[in-house]
C-alpha atoms as one frame of an Amber mdcrd trajectory, in Angstrom:
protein
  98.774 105.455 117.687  99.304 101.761 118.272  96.987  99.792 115.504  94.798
  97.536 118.623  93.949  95.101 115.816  97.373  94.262 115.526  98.524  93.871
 118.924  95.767  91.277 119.720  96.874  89.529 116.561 100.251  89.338 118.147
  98.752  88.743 121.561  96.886  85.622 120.027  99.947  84.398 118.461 102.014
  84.380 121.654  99.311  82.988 123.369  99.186  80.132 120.859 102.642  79.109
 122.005 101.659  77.786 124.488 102.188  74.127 124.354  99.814  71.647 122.772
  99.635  69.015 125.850  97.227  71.576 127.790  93.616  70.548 126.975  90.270
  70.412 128.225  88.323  73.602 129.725  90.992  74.693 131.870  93.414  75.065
 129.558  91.326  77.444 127.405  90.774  79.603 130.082  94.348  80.169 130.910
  94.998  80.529 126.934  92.281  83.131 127.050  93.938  84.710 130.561  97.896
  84.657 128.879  96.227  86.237 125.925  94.704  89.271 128.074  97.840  89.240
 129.774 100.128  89.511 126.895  97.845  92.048 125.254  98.434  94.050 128.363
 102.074  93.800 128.648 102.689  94.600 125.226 100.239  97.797 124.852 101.704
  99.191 128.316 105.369  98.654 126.834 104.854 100.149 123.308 102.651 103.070
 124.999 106.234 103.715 126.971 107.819 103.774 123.196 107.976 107.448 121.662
 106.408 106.056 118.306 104.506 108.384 115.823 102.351 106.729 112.745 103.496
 106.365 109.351 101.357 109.210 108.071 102.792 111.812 110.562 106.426 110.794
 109.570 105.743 110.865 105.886 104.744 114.628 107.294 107.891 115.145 108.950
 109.747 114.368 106.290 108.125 116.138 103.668 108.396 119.284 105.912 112.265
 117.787 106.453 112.877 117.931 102.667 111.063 121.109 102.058 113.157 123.025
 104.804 116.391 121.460 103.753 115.328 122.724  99.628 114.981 126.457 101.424
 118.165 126.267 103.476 119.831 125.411  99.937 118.430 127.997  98.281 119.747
 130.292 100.929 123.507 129.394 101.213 123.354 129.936  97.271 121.612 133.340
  97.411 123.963 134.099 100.795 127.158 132.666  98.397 126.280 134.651  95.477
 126.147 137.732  97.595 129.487 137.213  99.149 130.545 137.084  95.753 129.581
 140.124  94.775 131.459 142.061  97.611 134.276 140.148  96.712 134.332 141.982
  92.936 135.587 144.935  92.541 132.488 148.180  92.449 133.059 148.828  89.292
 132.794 145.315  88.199 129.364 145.162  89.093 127.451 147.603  87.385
């Protein structure tokens, strides 16, 4: 989810740019108008991104590392095993 505090921080900021020589009433309302605008261009081209939060990729990842620990755990079980038909029958009791 895209944090909406932060994007009309970043909205305000760009709109700031604007230069200093516009003043009076007018020039507030277009400030005010390029920061609605640039608000709106930037929330319709993140949405378009594929992002997930923070917490859901700390999730992924945990689930990542927890998977990986199992598939370990199973090529040594699965190399152990191999090893054992590799010995000789009597060898093993």
């Amino acid at each position: 989810m895209i944090d909406l505090d932060q994007l009309d921080e970043l909205a305000r900021r760009l709109s700031s740019l604007v230069p200093p020589g516009l003043r009076g009433e007018s020039a507030q309302e277009l400030r005010a108008e390029l920061q609605q605008n640039f608000r709106a261009v930037l929330q319709t081209g993140l949405s378009r991104l594929d992002l997930v939060t923070r917490e859901e990729f700390d999730v992924q990842r945990a689930v990542l590392l927890r998977t990986r620990e199992k598939l370990e755990h199973l090529e040594r079980t699965v190399g152990e095993l191999e090893g054992q038909l590799d010995t000789p029958i009597a060898s093993r009791h």
